[in-house]
C-alpha positions as CSV (number, residue, x, y, z in Angstrom):
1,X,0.0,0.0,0.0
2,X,1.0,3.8,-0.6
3,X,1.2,6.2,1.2
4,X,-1.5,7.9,-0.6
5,X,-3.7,5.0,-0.2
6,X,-3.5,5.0,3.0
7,X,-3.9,8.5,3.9
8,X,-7.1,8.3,1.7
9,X,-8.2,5.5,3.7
10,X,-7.3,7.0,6.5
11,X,-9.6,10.1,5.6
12,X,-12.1,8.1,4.6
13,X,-12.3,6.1,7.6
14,X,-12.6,9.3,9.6
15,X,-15.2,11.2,7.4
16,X,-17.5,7.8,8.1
17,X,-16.4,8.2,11.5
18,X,-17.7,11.5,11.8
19,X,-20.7,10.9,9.6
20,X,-22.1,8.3,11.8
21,X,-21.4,9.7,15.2
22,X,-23.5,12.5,13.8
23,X,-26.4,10.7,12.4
24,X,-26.2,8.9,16.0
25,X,-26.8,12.0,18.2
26,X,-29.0,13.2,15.5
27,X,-31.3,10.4,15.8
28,X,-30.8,10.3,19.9
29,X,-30.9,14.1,20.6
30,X,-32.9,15.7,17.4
31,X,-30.6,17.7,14.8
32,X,-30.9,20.8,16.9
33,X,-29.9,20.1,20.0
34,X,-26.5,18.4,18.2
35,X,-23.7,20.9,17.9
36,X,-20.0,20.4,16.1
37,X,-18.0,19.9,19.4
38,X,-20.6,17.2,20.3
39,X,-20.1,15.4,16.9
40,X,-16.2,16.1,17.0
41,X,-16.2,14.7,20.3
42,X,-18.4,11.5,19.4
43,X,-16.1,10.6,16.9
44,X,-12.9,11.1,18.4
45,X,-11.8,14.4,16.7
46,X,-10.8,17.3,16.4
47,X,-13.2,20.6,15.8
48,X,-10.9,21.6,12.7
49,X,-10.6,17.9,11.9
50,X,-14.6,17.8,11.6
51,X,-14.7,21.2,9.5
52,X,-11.6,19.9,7.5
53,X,-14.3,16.8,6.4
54,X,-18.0,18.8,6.7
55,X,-17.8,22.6,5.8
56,X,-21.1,22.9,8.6
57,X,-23.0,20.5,10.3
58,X,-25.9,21.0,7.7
59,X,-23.6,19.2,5.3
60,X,-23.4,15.9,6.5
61,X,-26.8,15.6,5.6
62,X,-27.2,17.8,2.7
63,X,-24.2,17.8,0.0
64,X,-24.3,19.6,-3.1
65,X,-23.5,18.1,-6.3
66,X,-20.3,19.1,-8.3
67,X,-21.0,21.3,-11.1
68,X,-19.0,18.7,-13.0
69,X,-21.4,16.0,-12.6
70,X,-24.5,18.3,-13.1
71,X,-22.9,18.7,-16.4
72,X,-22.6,15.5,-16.9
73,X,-26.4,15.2,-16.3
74,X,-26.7,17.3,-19.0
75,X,-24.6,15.9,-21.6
76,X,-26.7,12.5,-21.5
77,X,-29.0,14.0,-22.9
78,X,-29.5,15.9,-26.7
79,X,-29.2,19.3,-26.4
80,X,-31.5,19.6,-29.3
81,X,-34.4,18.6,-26.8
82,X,-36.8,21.3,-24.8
83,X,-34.8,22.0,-21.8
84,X,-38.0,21.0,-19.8
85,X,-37.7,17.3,-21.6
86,X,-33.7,17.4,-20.5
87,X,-34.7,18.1,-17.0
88,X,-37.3,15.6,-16.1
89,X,-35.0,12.7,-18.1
90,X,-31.8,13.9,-16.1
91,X,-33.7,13.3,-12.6
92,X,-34.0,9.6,-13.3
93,X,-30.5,9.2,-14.5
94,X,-29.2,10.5,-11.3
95,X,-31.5,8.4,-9.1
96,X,-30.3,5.3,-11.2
97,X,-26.6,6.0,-9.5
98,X,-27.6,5.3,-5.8
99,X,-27.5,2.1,-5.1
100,X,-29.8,0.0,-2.4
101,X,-28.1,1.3,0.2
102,X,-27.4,4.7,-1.2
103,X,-31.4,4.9,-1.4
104,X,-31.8,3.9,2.1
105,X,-29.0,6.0,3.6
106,X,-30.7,9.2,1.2
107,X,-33.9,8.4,2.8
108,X,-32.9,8.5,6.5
109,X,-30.6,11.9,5.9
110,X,-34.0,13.4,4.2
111,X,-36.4,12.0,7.2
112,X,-34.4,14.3,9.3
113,X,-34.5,16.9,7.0
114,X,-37.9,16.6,6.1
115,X,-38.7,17.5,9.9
116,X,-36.5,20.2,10.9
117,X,-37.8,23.6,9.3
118,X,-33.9,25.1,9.0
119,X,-33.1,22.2,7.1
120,X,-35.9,22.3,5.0
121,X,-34.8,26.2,4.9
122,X,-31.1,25.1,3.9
123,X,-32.1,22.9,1.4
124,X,-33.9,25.1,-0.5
125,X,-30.6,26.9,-0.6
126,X,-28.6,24.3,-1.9
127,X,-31.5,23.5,-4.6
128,X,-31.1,27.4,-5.7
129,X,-26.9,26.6,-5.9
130,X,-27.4,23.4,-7.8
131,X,-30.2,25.0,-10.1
132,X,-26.9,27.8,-11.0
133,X,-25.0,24.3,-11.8
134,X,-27.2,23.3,-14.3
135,X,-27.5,26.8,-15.6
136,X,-24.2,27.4,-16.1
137,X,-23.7,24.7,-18.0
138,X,-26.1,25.3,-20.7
139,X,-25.0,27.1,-23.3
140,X,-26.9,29.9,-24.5
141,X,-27.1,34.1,-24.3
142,X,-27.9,36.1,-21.7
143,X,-31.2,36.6,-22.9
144,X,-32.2,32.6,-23.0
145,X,-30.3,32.3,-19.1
146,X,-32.9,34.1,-17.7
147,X,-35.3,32.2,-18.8
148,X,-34.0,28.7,-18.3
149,X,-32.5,29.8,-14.8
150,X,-36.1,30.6,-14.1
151,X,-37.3,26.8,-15.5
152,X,-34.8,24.6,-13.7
153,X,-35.4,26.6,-10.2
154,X,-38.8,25.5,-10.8
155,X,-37.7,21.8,-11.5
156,X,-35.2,21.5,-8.4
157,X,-38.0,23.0,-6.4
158,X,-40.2,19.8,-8.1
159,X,-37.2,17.5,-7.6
160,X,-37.1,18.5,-3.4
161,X,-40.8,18.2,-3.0
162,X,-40.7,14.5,-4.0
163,X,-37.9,14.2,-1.7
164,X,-39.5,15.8,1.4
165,X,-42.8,13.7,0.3
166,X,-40.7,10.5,0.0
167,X,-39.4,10.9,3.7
168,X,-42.5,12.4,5.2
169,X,-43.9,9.0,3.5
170,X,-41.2,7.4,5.3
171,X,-40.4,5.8,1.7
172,X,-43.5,3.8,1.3
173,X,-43.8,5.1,-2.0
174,X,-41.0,5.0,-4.6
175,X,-39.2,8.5,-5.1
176,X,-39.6,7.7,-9.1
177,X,-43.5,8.2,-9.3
178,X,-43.0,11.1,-6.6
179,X,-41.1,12.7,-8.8
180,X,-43.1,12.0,-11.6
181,X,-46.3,13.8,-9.8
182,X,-44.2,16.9,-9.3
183,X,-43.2,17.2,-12.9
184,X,-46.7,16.5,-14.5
185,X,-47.8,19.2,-11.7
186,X,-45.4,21.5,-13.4
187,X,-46.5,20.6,-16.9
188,X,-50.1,21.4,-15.9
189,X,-49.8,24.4,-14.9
């Protein structure tokens, strides 16, 4: 083994570490009463050492996508196509990356988030960010930007609603046909 393998396993092993000591006190305390010390502390590090892994606490729950992969999204499908089409194909695509236990693990983080009204606050942030993402990589004039910035901010906010609705359902239905509500709402209106 390297020694870049095994400082990457070493970081890795510590951002689980930190991960589940903070999904534990979330789940025994309530995401509020949690602070970054308390995690830290749970998991046998350091303060920095938790902010060198989690830029806030809201992020072990919530991470945004790279603007690389929301590119990527894009690209799989023809740019010749309505950007609205683009946008409700890419949302299946990127659910059909998470595994079993990705799903499960999604579902738990968005339970929590689901019922605490900052998070629900903050999430609506980082759907505004990722909606820039997808923005930004579109090609297009300044003119056109306005407009499609204004379309995929509506889709994201689609694309959280099935989200919240799939952990408030405590995933009893699938987040597919969830998702598949929101957009036909957003079609028929």
């Amino acid at each position: 083994m390297t020694d870049s393998d095994w400082r990457s396993r070493r970081w890795d092993a510590t951002h689980q570490r930190i991960y589940d000591a903070a999904m534990a006190l979330f789940h025994e305390h309530g995401y509020e009463r949690v602070n970054v010390g308390q995690i830290a502390s749970a998991a046998g590090v350091s303060v920095p050492t938790f902010y060198a892994h989690y830029p806030s606490k809201e992020h072990i729950l919530m991470q945004l996508p790279t603007a690389e992969q929301m590119a990527g999204l894009l690209a799989t499908q023809a740019d010749e196509l309505p950007l609205r089409d683009r946008l409700e194909r890419i949302a299946p695509v990127w659910l059909a990356q998470w595994s079993p236990e990705e799903f499960e693990e999604i579902l738990v983080r968005w339970r929590i988030i689901a019922s605490t009204p900052s998070l629900r606050n903050r999430a609506a942030e980082f759907e505004r960010t990722t909606a820039g993402m997808i923005a930004d990589a579109l090609p297009g004039d300044a003119a056109n930007r306005q407009a499609d910035a204004i379309l995929i901010n509506a889709y994201l906010a689609a694309f959280t609603s099935a989200l919240l609705n799939w952990a408030e359902c405590n995933g009893e239905r699938k987040l597919e046909e969830l998702m598949d509500e929101a957009f036909s709402a957003m079609r028929s209106h």
